[in-house]
N, C-alpha and C positions, 0 to 999 in steps of 0.2 A: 426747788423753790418750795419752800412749806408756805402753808395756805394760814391766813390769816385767821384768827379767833375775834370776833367782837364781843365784846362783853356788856359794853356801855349800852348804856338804854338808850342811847339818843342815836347810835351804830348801829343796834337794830331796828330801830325805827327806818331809819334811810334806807337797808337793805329789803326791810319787807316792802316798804313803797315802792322801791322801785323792781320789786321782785312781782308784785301787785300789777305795777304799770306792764313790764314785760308780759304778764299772761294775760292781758285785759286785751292788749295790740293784738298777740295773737292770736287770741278767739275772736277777734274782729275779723282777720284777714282769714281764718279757717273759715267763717260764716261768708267771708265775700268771695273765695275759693270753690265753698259747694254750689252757693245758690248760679254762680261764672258756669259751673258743669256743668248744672241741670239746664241752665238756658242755653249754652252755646252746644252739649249734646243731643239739644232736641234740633235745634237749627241745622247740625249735620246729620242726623237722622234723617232727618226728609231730604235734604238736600243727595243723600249718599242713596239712599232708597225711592227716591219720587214722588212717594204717597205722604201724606200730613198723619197714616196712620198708626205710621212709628216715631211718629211726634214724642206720646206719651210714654212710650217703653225706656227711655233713659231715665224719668223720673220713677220709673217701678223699681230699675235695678237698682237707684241709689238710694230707696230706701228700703 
């Protein structure tokens, strides 16, 4: 199946908008992905270890 060419300027317009919307989504979900890890690995941190004092070592390693 060969890949289609747009030429038209109104065909790339619609490809970059929604080439725009596709990585806008997913730099949203990568942003709601990490800050998910830092909080629910500090919550099994303590929970896995006991102490509140390995709370903050998941947000060291992830940055």
């Amino acid at each position: 199946m060969a890949a289609r060419t747009l030429v038209k300027g109104q065909g790339v317009r619609q490809v970059q908008r929604r080439t725009v919307a596709v990585l806008s989504i997913a730099q949203v979900f990568g942003g709601l992905g990490t800050g998910a890890t830092v909080s629910i690995g500090s919550i099994l941190a303590v929970a896995l270890s006991g102490s509140s004092a390995w709370a903050g070592a998941v947000a060291t390693v992830m940055t």
